[in-house]
C-alpha positions as CSV (number, residue, x, y, z in Angstrom):
1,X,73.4,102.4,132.2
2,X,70.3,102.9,134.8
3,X,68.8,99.5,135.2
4,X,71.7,97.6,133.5
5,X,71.4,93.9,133.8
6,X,72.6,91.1,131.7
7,X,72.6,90.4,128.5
8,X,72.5,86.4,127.7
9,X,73.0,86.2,123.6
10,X,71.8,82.1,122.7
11,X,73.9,79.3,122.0
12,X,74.7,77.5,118.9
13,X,71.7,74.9,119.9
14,X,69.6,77.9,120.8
15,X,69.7,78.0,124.4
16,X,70.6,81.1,126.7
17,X,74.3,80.9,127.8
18,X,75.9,83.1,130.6
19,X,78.0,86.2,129.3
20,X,79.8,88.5,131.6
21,X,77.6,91.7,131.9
22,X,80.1,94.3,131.1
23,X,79.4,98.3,130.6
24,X,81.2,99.8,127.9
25,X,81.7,103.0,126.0
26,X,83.3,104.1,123.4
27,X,84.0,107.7,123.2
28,X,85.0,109.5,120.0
29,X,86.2,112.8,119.6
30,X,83.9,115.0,117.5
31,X,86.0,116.1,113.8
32,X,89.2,115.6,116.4
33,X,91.9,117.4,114.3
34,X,89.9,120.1,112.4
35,X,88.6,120.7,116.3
36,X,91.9,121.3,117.5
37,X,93.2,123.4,115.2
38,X,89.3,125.8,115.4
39,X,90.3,125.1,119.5
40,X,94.2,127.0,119.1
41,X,92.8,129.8,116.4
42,X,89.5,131.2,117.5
43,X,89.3,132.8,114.1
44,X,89.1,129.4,112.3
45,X,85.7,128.8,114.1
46,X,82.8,128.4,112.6
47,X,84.6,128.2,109.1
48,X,85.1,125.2,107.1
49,X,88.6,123.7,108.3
50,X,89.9,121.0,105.8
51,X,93.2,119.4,107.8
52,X,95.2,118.3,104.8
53,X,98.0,119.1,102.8
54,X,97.0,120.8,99.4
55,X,98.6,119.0,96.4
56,X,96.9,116.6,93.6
57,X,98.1,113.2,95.8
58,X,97.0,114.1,99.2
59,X,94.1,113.4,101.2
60,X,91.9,114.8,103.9
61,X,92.6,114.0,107.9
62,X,90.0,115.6,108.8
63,X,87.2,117.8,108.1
64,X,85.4,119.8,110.2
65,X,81.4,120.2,110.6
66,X,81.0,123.0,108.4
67,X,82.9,121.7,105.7
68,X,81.3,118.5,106.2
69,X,78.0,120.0,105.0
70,X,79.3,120.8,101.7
71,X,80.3,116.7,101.7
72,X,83.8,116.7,102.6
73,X,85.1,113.3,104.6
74,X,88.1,112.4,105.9
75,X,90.3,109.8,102.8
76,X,89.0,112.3,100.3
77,X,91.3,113.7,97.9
78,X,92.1,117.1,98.6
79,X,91.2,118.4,95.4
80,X,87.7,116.9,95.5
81,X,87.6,118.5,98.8
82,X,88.4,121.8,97.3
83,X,86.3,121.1,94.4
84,X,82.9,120.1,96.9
85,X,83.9,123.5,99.0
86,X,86.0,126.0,97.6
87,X,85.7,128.3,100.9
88,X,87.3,125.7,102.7
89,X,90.7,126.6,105.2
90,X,93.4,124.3,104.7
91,X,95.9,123.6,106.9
92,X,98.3,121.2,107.2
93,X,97.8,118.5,109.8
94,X,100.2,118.7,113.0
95,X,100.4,115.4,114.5
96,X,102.6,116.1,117.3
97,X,100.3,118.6,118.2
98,X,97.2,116.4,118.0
99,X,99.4,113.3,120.0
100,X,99.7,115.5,122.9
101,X,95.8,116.3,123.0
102,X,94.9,112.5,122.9
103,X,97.5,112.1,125.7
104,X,95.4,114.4,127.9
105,X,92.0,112.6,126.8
106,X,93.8,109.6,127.5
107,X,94.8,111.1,131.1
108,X,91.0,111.6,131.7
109,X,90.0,108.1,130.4
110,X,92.6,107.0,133.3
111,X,90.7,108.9,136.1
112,X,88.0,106.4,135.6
113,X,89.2,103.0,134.7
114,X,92.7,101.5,133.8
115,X,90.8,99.2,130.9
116,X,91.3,101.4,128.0
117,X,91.9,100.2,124.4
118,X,92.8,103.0,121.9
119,X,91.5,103.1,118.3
120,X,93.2,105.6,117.1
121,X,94.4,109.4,118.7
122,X,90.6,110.1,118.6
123,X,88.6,107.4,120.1
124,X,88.8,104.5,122.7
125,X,86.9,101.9,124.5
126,X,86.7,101.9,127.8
127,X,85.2,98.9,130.3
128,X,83.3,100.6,132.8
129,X,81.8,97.8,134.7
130,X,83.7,98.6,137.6
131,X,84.9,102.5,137.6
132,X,87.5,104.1,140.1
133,X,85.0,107.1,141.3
134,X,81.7,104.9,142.5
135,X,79.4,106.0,140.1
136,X,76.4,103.8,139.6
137,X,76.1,103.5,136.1
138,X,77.9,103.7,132.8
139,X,76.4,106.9,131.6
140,X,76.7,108.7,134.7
141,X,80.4,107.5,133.7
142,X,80.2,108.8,130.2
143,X,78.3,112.1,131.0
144,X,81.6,112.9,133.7
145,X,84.0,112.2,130.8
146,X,82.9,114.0,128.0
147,X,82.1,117.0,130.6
148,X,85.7,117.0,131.8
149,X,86.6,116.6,128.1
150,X,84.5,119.6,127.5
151,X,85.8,122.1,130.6
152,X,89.3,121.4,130.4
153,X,90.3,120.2,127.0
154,X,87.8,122.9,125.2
155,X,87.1,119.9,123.2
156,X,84.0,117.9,122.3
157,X,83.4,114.0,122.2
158,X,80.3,111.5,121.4
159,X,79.9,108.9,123.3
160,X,78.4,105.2,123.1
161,X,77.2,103.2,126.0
162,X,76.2,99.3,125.6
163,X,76.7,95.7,126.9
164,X,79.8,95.0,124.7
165,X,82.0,96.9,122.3
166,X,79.8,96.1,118.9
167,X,76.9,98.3,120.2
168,X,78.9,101.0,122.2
169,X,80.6,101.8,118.5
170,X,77.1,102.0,117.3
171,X,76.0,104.3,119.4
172,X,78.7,106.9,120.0
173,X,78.0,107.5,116.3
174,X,74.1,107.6,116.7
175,X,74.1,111.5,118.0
176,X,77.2,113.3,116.8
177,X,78.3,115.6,117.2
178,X,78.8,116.7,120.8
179,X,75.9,113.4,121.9
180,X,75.5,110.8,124.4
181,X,73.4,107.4,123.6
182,X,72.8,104.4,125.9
183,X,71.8,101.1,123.9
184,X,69.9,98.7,126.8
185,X,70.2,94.6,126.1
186,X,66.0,95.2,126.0
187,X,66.6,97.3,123.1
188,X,68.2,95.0,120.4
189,X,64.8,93.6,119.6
190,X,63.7,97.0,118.2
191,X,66.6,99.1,118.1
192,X,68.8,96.5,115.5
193,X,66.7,95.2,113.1
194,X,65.8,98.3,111.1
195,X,69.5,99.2,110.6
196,X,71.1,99.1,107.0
197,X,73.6,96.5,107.3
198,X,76.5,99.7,106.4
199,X,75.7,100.4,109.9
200,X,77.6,97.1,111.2
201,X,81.4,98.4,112.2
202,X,83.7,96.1,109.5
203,X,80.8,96.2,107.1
204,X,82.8,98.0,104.2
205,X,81.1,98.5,101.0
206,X,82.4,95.6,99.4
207,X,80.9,93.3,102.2
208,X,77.8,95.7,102.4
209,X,77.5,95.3,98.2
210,X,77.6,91.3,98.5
211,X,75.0,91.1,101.4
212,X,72.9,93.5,99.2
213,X,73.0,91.0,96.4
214,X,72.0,88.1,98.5
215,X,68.8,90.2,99.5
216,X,70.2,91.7,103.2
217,X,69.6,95.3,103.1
218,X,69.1,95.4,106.8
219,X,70.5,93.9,109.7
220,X,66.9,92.5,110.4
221,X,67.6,90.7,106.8
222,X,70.5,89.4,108.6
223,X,68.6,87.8,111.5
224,X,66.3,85.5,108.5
225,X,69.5,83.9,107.3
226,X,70.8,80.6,108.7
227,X,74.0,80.4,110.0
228,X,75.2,78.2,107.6
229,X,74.0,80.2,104.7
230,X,76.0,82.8,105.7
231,X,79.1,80.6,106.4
232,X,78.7,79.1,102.9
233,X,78.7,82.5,101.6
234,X,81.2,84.6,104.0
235,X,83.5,82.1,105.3
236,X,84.4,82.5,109.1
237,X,83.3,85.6,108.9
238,X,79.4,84.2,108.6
239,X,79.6,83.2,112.1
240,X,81.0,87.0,112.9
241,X,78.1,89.0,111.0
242,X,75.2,86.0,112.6
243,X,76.4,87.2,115.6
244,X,76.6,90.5,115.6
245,X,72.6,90.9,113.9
246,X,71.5,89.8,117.4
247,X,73.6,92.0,119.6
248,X,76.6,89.7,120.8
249,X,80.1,90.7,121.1
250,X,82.1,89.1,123.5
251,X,85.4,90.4,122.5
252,X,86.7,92.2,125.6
253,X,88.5,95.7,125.8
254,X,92.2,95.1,125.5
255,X,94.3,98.0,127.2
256,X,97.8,98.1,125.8
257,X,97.3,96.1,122.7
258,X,100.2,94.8,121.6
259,X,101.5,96.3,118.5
260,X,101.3,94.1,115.7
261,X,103.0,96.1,112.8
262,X,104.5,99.7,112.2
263,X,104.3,101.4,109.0
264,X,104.8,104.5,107.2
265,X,104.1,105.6,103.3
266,X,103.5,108.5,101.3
267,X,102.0,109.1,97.5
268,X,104.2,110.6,94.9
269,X,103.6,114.1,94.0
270,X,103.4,112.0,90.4
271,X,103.9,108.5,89.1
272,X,107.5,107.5,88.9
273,X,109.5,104.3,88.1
274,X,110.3,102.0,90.7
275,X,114.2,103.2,89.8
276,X,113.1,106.1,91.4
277,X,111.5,105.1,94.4
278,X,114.7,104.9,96.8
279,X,115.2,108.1,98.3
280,X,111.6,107.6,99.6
281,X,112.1,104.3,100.8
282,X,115.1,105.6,102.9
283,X,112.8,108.6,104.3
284,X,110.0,106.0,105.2
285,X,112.4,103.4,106.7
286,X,114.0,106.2,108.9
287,X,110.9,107.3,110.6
288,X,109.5,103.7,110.7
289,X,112.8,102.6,112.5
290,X,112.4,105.7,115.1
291,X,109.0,104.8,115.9
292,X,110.1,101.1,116.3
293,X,112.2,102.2,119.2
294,X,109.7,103.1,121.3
295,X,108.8,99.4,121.5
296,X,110.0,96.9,123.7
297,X,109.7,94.0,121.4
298,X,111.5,93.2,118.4
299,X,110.2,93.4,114.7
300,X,111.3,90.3,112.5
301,X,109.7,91.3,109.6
302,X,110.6,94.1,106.8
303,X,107.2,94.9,104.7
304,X,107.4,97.0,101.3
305,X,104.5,98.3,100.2
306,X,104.1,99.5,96.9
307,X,100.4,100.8,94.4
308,X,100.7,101.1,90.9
309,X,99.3,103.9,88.9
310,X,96.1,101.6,88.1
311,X,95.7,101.2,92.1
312,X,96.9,97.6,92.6
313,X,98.5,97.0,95.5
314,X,101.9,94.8,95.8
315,X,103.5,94.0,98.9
316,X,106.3,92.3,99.8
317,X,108.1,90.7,102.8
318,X,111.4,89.5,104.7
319,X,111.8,87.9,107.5
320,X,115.7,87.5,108.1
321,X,117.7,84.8,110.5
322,X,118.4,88.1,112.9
323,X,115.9,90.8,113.0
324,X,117.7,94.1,111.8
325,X,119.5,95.9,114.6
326,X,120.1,99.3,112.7
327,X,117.7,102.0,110.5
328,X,120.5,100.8,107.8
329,X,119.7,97.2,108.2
330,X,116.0,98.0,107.7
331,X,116.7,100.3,105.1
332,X,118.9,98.0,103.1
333,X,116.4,95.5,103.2
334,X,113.4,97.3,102.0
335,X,115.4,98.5,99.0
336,X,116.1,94.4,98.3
337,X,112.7,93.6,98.3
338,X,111.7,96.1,95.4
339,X,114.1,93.4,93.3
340,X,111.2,90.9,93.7
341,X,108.8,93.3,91.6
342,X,108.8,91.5,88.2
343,X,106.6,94.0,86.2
344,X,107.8,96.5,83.5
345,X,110.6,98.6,83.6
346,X,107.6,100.7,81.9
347,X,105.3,100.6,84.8
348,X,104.8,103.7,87.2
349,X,104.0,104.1,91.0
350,X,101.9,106.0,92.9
351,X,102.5,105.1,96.2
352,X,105.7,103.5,98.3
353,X,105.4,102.4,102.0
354,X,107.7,100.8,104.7
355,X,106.6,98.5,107.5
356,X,107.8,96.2,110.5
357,X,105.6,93.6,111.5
358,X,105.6,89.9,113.6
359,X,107.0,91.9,117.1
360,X,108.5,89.3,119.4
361,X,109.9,89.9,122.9
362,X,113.6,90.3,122.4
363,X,114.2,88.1,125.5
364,X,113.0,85.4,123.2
365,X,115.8,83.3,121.9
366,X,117.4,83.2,117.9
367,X,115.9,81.0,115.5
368,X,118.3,77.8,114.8
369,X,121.2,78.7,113.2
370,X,120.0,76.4,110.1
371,X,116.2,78.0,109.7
372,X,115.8,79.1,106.5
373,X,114.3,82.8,106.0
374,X,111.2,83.0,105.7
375,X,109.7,85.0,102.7
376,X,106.3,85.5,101.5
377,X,104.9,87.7,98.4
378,X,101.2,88.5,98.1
379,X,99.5,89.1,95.5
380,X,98.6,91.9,93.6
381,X,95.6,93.3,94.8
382,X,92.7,95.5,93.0
């Protein structure tokens, strides 16, 4: 950023406190899959692409620009999407394929700085303040990446640049598609307040529906209200959302998160017993066990994951004495837990998942022999 200098968010009692000055962007790749696939077939572009499969229980992976305009978004069903734009192309998503384009995005990222944190295949963060090729500022940075993004990739990204993560995801998505946007720490005093509070990255609708009714519309609004007005109201989370109406993030970029949970599910072509859901459960364990094995840590925990046909969500979990060594032991664990759903023999499913969670470092040693296994249930969920 040209004349980048520090930002110094206030204290609890008010009073500037230091914060390391840190140059980030975020850089997100513009409709990433539809792109791809317009990329590898010149005759799918400037057509709407709709990457999905087509059935009445799947949903859109991507969408790209021109079908956007007729209103289609990625989580959509595919029928509404077909419904909104009945021109559309669809094809059905290639994820292998798109894996090996984020690896060479990735590879790009790496020619910069080795503090990456990945979102997802299509976007990152990356810390800047100190890149591998000299370049004086952040968006001298971001301008070389999304150019060499652009030449060798045939690919487009946005980008953000800011102080700290919170803004740099702001502004990536302030001139997409194919845009660049620098947020300056001089700039939060105009550049924040008029935003609708939607515009905050974790503000879902339900959050943004419940700051509406206390009378925050904006993140201005946001600013007027006490910090412990907004505790009383949000929780810990109060604290989170004060914070962020004024600019300050000091969360740093994390390269190589650890993984926290793997997990795999699929919606029923229709709604079926859970007598029937086994041979799915087996599918989903397999491929969740084969991604496991790419990790170096363990997975003590076996998650089922299960929505009924009015949408609520059960999940249940099992942490056993000795964390399951085979695809059969995760398998035959998964299919136990669907014993702990007391509903109906009547009631129908519309969705089964798998998962492996709480990864530990298999150097670790065994829980005592005389631990009991843990077990928890959540509740149903709307």
């Amino acid at each position: 950023m040209s004349g980048e200098r520090e930002l110094h968010p206030e204290s609890e009692a008010g009073h500037p406190r230091e914060a390391p000055l840190r140059k980030i962007v975020h850089v997100d790749m513009d409709a990433f899959y539809a792109s791809v696939e317009q990329r590898d077939d010149p005759t799918l572009r400037g057509k709407p692409v709709v990457v999905a499969w087509r059935g009445n229980r799947s949903v859109v992976c991507a969408a790209s620009y021109e079908a956007r305009r007729f209103g289609v978004r990625s989580a959509m069903p595919a029928i509404t999407a077909e419904r909104l734009c009945p021109e559309a192309i669809f094809l059905p998503p290639d994820f292998t394929r798109y894996k090996a384009v984020s690896r060479a995005v990735r590879e790009i990222f790496q020619r910069h700085t080795d503090l990456i944190e990945p979102l997802s295949l299509d976007e990152a963060y990356l810390d800047v303040t100190v890149n591998k090729n000299g370049l004086p500022t952040a968006t001298k940075v971001a301008s070389a990446i999304r150019q060499q993004i652009r030449e060798e990739l045939s690919l487009t990204a946005s980008a953000g640049v800011a102080p700290n993560k919170f803004l740099a995801k702001i502004a990536s998505d302030w001139r997409k598609p194919n845009g660049l946007f620098v947020i300056q720490p001089g700039d939060l005093d105009t550049f924040l307040p008029p935003l609708p509070v939607g515009r905050i990255p974790g503000v879902g609708k339900v959050t943004e529906t419940r700051l509406n009714q206390v009378g925050i519309q904006t993140v201005g609004d946001l600013r007027n209200f006490e910090l412990a007005t907004l505790e009383a109201q949000f929780g810990r989370y109060g604290l989170r959302l004060h914070e962020l109406a004024r600019g300050i993030d000091h969360n740093p970029v994390v390269p190589d998160r650890p993984t926290k949970s793997i997990s795999a599910e699929d919606t029923f072509q229709r709604d079926i017993p859970l007598s029937e859901t086994e041979e799915l459960i087996r599918r989903l364990a397999e491929k969740v066990w084969t991604a496991s094995r790419r990790e170096s840590r363990m997975a003590r925990t076996v998650v089922l994951k299960l929505k009924t046909s009015e949408f609520n969500i059960l999940t249940r979990s099992h942490t056993p004495l000795v964390p399951p060594a085979s695809c059969e032991e995760l398998t035959t664990i998964a299919l136990s837990l669907r014993e702990r759903i007391d509903l109906a023999a009547t009631q129908r499913f519309r969705l089964v998942g798998v998962g492996l969670s709480n990864f530990r470092e298999q150097e670790s040693p065994p829980p005592p022999l005389f631990e009991e296994a843990v077990e928890s249930d959540l509740e149903c969920e709307a």
